[in-house]
N, C-alpha and C positions, 0 to 999 in steps of 0.2 A: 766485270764485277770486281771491286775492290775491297779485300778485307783487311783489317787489322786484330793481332793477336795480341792483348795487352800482358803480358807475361810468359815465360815460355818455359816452366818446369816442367816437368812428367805430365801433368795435364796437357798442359800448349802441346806436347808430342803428339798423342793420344789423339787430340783433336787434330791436329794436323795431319795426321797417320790415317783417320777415317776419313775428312776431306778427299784427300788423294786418291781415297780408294771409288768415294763419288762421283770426281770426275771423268765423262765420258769423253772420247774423241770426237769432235765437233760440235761438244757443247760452249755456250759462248765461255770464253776463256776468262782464270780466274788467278786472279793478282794477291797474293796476302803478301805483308808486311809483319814481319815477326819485332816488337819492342821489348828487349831484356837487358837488361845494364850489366847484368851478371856476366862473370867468365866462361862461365857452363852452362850453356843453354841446351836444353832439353833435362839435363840432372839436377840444375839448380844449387843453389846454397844448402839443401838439407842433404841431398846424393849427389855431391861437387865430388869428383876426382882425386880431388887434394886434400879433403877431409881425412881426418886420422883414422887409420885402423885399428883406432880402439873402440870406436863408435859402430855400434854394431845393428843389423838389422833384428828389428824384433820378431821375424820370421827365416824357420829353419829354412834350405833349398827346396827343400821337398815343398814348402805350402807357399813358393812363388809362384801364383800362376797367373799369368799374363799372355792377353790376346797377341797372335801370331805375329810377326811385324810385316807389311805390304812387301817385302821385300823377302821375296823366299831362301835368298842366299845369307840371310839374320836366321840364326836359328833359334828357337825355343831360350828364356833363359837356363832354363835348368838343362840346357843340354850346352851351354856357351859357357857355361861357368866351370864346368867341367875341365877346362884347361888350369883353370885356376884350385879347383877343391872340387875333389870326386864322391868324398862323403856328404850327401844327401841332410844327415841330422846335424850339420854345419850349419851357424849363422854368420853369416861373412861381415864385411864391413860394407856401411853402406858406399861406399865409395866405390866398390864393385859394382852393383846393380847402377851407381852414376857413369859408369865406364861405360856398361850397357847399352845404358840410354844413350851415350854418346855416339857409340856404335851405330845403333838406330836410326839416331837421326843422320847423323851420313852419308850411310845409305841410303836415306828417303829424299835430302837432296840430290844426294848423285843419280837419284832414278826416280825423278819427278814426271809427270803424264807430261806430254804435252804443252795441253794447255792450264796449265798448276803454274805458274811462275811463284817463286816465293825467296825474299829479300829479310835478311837478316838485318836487324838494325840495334846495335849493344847501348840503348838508350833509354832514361826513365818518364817516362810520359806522366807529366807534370799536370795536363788539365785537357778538359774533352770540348768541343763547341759544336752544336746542333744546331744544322742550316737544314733545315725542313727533314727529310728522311734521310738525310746523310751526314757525317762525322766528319769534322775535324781536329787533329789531334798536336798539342804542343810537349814537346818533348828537348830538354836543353836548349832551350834559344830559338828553334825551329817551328815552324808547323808545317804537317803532313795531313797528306788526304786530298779531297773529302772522300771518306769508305764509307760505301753500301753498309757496310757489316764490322760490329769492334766486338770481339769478345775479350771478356774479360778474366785473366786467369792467372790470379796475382799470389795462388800461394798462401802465405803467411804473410803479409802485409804489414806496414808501420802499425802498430794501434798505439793507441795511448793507454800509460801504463795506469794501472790499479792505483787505490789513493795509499796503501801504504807503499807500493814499490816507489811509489811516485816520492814519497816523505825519503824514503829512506836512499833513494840518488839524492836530494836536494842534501842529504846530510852526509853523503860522502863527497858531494862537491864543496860544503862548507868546511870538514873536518882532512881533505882531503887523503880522502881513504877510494879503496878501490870497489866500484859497483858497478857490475859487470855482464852479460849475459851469458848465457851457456853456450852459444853459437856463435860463427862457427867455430868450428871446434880446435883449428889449426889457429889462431886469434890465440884462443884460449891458451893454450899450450904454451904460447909464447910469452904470454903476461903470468902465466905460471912460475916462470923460470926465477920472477924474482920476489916470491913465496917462500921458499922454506923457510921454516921452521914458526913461522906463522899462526894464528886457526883463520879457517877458511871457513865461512857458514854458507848450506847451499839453501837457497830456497824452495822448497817442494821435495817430495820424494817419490817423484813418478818416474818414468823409463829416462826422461832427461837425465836426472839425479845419478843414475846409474853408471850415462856415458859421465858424467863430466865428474864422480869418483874415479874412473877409467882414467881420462884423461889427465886428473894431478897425483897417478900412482902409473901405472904401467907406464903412460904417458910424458911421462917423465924419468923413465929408464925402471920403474921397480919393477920387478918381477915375482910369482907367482911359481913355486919352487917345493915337489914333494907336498902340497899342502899349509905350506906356509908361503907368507912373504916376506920376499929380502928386498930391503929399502936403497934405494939409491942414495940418499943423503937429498935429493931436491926437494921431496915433498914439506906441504905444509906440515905442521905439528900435530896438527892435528883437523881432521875434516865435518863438521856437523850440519849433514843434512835435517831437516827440521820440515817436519807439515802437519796438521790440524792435530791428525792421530797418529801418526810417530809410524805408520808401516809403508813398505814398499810393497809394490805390485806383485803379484802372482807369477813364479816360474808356467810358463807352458808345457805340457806334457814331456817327458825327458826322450820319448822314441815315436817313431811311426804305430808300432803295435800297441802301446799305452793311449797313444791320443786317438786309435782305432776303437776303444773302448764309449768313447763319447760318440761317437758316430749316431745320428738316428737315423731310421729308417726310411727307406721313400715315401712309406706311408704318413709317418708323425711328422715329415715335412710338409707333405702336402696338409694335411689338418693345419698346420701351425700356419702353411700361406693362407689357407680359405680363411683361419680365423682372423690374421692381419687385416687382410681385406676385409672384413668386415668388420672391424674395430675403427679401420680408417675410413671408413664409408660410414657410419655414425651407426651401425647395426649393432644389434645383439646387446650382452650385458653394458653398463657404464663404466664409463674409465680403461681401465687395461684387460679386465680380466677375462675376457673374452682371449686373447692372446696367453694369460697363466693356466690358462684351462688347457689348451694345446703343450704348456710347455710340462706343467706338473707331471704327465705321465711319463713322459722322457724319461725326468729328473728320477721318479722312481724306478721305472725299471731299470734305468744304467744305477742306481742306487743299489738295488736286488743281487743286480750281475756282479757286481765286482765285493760283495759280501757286508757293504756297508749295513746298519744296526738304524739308518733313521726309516719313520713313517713319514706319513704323507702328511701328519699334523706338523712337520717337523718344518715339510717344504711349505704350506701355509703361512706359519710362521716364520720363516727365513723370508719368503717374499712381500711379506708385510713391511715387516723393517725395511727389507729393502728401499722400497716406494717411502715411506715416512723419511729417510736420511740414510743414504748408503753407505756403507761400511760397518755401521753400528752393530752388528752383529760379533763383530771380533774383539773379544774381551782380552784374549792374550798379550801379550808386551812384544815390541820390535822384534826381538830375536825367535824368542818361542813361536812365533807366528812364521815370519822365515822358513825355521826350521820343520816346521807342521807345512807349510805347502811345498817343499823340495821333497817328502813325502811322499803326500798325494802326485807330484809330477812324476816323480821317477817310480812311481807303484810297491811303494814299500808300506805302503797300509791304505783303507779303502779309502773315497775320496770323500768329500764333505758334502753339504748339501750347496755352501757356496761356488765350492772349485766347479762340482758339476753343473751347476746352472750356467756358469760363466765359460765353459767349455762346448755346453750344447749352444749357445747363444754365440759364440764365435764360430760353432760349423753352420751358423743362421745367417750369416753377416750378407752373405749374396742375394739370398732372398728376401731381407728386412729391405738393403737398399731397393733390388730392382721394383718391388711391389712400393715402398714409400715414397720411393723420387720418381715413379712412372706416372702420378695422380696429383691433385691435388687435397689439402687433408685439412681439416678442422682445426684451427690452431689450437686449440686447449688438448686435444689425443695428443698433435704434432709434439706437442712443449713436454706431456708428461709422458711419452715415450720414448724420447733423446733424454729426456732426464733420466732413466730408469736405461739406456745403455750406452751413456755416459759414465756412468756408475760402476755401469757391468765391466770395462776398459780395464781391472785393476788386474783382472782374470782374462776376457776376450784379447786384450792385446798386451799379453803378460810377456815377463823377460825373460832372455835364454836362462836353464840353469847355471849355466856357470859361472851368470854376472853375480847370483845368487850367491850363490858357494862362496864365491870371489870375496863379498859382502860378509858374509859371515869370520871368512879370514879376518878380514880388514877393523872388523869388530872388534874380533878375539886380541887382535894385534893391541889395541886401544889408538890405532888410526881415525878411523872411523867412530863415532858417537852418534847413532841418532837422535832427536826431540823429538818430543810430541809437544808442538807451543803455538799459541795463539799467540794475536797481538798484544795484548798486557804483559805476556811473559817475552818479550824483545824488546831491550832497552838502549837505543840510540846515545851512544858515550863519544866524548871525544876520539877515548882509541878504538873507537867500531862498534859495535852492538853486542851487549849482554844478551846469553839466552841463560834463561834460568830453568830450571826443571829440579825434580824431586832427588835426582843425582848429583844436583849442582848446578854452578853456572860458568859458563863460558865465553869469554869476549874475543869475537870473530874480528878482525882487524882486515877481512876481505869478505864481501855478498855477493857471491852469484846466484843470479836469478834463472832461477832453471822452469820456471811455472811458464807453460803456452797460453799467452793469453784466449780468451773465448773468443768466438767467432761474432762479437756483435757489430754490426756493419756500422749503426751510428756511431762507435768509438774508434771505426779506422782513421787513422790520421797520415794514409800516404794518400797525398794532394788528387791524383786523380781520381779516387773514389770519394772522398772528403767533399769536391766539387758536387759529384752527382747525390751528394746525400744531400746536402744541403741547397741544391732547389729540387728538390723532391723527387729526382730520379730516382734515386734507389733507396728502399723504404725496407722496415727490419717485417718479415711475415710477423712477425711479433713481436713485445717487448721484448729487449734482451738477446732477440737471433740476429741471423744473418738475413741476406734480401730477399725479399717476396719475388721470385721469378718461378716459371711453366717448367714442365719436366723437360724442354728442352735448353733451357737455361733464359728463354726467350725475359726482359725485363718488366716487372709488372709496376709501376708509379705509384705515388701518393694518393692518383684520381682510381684505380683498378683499373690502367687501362695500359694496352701490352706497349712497349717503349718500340716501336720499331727501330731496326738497324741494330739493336746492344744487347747481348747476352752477358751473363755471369754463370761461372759453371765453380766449384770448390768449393773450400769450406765457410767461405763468404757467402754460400747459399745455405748455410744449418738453417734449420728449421722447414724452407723449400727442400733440403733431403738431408739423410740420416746417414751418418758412420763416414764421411768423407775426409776424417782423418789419412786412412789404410793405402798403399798404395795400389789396392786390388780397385779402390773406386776411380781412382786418375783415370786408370783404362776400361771405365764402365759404362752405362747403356746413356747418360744421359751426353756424354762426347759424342753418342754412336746418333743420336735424334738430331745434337744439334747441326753434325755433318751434313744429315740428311736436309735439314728444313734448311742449311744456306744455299747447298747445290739445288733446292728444287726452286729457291727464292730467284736465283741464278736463271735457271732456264725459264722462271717467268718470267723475268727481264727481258733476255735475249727473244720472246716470241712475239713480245709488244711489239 
């Protein structure tokens, strides 16, 4: 049997790591072809090696937790990393957890079964051809194949950009100004160099924003000293990150025993899975609230315990809004807002009724996926329940405090200037884009684009998947998501009918499952199905 793995970041491992474990001795034997163009295969371009270590993970050591690797002589990350940082409330750079992975897979070659053969090939597979139930795949000049089996697990993929990011390249190619992306990060750093004294505007103000402030301050020699920062002389003049509402994401609890405090119980997990399931099985109330109903009592009693002043009218209303337009709840300005959840993280006054939802809702995150991607689900629940923890993200996958803190210096310094500006208030000038706001305006003479694009599969534009969109292999579960595929990534077509031979497993499947940003979902159940249905696909073969 022949497979091909179209991509080979932390997923590709994951998947290959359960394969291996698949294979029995004497079953007929199994050929994969690994295609990655990247240098770092298994870490990929987001956890490469040689990314900077100012880019940091948005998880302390303690809440890496990651299935074992087939190789017992790999230990535990949180016991490997230990060489490097023994403090536990650490958040290292991702370039460490990319070491990792590299580790890992090394390993797994060096101590492959048998009968596992598997061929590394650092290429970008350009277009796919279907000769009855097998694959053939062209990739630089070549074609490869025909395989049994392609998965597809492409990561973060080409997509085409949004219509303003799209205007506003065509006006740095015409005015020749610099429009850039955030990634990767060592890229960055380098086209930094000839920045000073500059402004620099970032796009978006999410965990991106964060690394790639990191990146044209520390990153460029400034440091972070007693409380203040002393400037190297390289950085821009000034830095303005800018998005809808002008705040950044939620610090994470500042310790182990703070963020023990959101903890629920075995019991109010269970309620909260049986009520999933049957929200996602079309049971019970309409809409979500079948699911708020499991969640509200949490929300109050950790509300109780830690001496907060809200009711239960309070979480109603906070989850109202919510659902109507997320964030809208936070009337406070940039900084005050900052400095009210570095607060609540580090337990210097109760929490709120947002921080706590968005905390009980990330100790949820294992349970949301394994019960959402193990089923098939109603696209209308499927859309407004990604919508509602998508939302949740600002808080479930909030930044360490101390990029916080950092931010607040950066502030105070008048390095840093956030916006709150929509399109009308960015004005395309010859020397770079005007932001305007209630404090002034500003003309960036550099945009980085720090926004991840969505997962919607009809707007990827890297060719091999561009191909199967467009003759109707791979089809969005909805308008707006990613692909209609089975909980084991198995692909479902434009007819509803299952694509044999091609899986798709990542966030290329939003909508078929939920929260596959994290890198807790790479190595999660639906990797652990699809291993199972190719090696069993396998031994059907071999008994014909």
């Amino acid at each position: 049997m022949k497979i091909a793995i179209v991509g080979f970041g932390p997923r590709g491992l994951a998947a290959l790591e359960r394969l291996s474990v698949q294979v029995v001795q004497g079953d007929s034997p199994i050929e994969v072809d690994i295609f990655d163009p990247h240098s770092t295969p298994s870490a990929g371009p987001n956890f490469s090696p040689t990314e900077p270590d100012v880019c940091l993970l948005n998880l302390p050591i303690r809440d890496v937790d990651l299935p074992q690797s087939p190789n017992k002589d790999v230990p535990p990350f949180g016991q490997w990393v230990q060489k490097i940082e023994a403090d536990e409330e650490v958040f290292v750079p991702r370039s460490v957890l990319g070491t990792y992975f590299t580790e890992r897979f090394q390993a797994l070659m060096a101590n492959l079964p048998d009968d596992l053969a598997v061929t590394l090939r650092p290429l970008r597979v350009e277009r796919s051809v279907r000769h009855g139930d097998r694959w053939q795949l062209a990739a630089e000049g070549s074609y490869f194949g025909p395989y049994d089996h392609v998965l597809l697990s492409l990561g973060q993929p080409k997509t085409d950009l949004d219509d303003q990011a799209d205007r506003w390249r065509e006006h740095a190619k015409s005015q020749g100004l610099d429009f850039t992306a955030a990634y990767p990060g060592k890229s960055l750093i380098q086209s930094a160099s000839d920045w000073a004294g500059r402004a620099v505007a970032i796009r978006g103000l999410g965990l991106s924003s964060l690394d790639v402030i990191r990146m044209l301050t520390l990153g460029l020699g400034g440091q972070f000293v007693d409380g203040r920062y002393v400037a190297s002389g390289r950085e821009p003049s000034v830095i303005v990150p800018f998005s809808l509402d002008g705040h950044a994401p939620a610090p994470k609890p500042a310790s182990r025993d703070i963020d023990a405090l959101f903890d629920p119980t075995e019991d109010e997990t269970k309620l909260f899975e049986a009520a999933l399931r049957a929200v996602l099985s079309g049971q019970g109330d309409e809409g979500l609230n079948g699911i708020f109903d499991a969640l509200k009592p949490v929300v109050s009693r950790i509300l109780s315990e830690t001496g907060a002043a809200e009711d239960d009218t309070a979480i109603d209303s906070w989850l109202t809004m919510e659902v109507q337009q997320a964030g809208q709840q936070e009337t406070r300005g940039t900084v005050e807002a900052i400095e009210g959840n570095l607060k609540e993280a580090e337990g210097a006054c109760p929490p709120s009724v947002g921080f706590t939802v968005g905390q009980v809702w990330r100790k949820w995150q294992a349970s949301l996926r394994a019960i959402f991607d193990g089923q098939e689900t109603n696209a209308d629940i499927a859309k407004s329940l990604i919508a509602f923890d998508e939302g949740l993200k600002r808080y479930s996958y909030g930044a360490p405090v101390d990029n916080l803190r950092q931010l607040l210096i950066l502030i105070d310094a008048g390095l840093v200037t956030p916006f709150a500006a929509e399109d009308p208030n960015i004005e395309p000038s010859e020397d770079g884009w005007m932001l305007e706001a209630d404090r002034g305006a500003v003309t960036a003479s550099v945009m980085i684009d720090s926004v991840l694009p969505p997962p919607v599969i009809d707007k990827v534009s890297e060719p091999v998947i561009q191909g199967l969109v467009e003759d109707g292999t791979l089809v969005p579960i909805y308008d707006g998501a990613g692909a209609h595929c089975m909980p084991d990534g198995a692909v479902i077509d434009q007819n509803g009918h299952q694509v044999v031979g091609l899986s798709i497993i990542g966030r290329l499947t939003n909508g078929s499952t939920i929260a596959d940003d994290s890198i807790h979902d790479c190595f999660g159940d639906v990797t652990e199905r699809w291993a199972r249905g190719v090696a069993l696909s396998g031994k059907q073969r071999a008994s014909r």
